[in-house]
N, C-alpha and C positions, 0 to 999 in steps of 0.2 A: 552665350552669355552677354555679349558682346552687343547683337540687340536686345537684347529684354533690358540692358543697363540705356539704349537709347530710347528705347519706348517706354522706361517705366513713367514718366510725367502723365499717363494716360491714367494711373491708379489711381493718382491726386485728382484730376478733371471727372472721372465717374463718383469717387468719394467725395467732392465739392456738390456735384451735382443730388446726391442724394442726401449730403448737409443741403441742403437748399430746398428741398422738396421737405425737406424735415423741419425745418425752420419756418417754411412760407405755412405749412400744418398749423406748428403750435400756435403762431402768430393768428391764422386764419379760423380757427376750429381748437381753441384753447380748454377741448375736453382733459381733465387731468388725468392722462394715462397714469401716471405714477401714485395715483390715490391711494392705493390697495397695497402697496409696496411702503411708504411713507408713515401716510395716517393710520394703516390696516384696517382700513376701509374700503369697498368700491366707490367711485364717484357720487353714484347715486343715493347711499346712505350717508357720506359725508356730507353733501347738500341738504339732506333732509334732517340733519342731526346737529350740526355745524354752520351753517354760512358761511362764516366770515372764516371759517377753513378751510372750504372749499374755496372762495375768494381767493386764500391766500395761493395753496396750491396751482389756480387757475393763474393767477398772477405771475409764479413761479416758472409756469410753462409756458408763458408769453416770453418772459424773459429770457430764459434757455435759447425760445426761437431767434430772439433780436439777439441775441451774442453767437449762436450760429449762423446765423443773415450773415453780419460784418465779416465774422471770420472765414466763411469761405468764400465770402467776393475779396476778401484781401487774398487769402489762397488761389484763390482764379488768377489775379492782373499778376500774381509773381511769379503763376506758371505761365502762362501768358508771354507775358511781355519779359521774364530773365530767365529763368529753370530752361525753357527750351531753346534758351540761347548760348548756355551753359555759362551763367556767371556765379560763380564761386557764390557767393555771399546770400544768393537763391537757394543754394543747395542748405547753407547753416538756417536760414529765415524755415524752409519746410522743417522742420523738427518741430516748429512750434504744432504746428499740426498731429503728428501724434500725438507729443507732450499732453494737448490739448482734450484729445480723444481718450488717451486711458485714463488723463485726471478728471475727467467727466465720468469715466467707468467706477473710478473708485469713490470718486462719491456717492452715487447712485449704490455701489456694493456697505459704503460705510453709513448710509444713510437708512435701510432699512428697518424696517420693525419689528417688533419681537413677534414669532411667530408667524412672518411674510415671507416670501419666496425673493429674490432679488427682482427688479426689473429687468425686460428683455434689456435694455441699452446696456447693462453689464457686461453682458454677452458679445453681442456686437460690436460695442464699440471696444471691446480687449481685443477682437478678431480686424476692426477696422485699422485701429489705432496702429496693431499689429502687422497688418500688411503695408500701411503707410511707411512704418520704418523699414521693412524690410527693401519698399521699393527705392529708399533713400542709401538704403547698404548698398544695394546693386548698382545703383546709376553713378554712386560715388567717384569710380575710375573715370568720368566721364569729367568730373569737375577737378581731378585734383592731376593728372595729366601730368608727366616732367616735359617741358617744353625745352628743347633744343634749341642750344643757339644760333643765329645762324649768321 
């Protein structure tokens, strides 16, 4: 237990990293996966029906990618440069990080259409959001230590 609590920083660097691939997407290739979920439409009928809904959606998905951009290069430099140095105050900062991920799930889950299925990020990110906390449970003894005097 004792390692997994020192290697957990390693769940937050593979979950950054694939916030970031996920992000550099939207940003990059701003197809609105969430069309059909949202609008209850596919993409390509809401463009051909819509515009400026589509528009809006596409916009929507750009934006998602630029507030996951920020938020895991800030996740990065605090695992980085404090978490694997073990200073307390790194340990309370990662919370935002789940925090992050399941309130992005529940929106995605409260934001659906009548008669759509949820989107996959619902899923995922209950499961991501979800391992983030847990590795912040484990690694805890790690930050919170009673230190002897000496």
């Amino acid at each position: 237990m004792r390692w997994l609590g020192q290697h957990a920083w390693w769940v937050f660097v593979l979950g950054a990293a694939g916030g970031l691939q996920f992000a550099l997407t939207s940003l990059l290739d701003p197809v609105p996966w969430l069309a059909a979920s949202v609008a209850g439409q596919e993409s390509e009928t809401l463009a051909a029906t819509s515009p400026a809904a589509y528009r809006l959606v596409t916009v929507y998905v750009q934006w998602v990618g630029l507030v996951v951009l920020v938020n895991n290069a800030l996740v990065l430099a605090i695992i980085v440069f404090a978490f694997r140095r073990k200073q307390r105050w790194s340990w309370w900062a990662m919370w935002s990080l789940p925090v992050f991920i399941l309130a992005q799930a529940a929106l995605h889950l409260t934001s659906v259409a009548p008669g759509q299925t949820p989107d996959g990020a619902v899923y995922t990110g209950t499961f991501v959001g979800l391992l983030c906390a847990s590795a912040l449970l484990v690694s805890a003894p790690r930050f919170f230590e009673r230190r002897t005097p000496q």
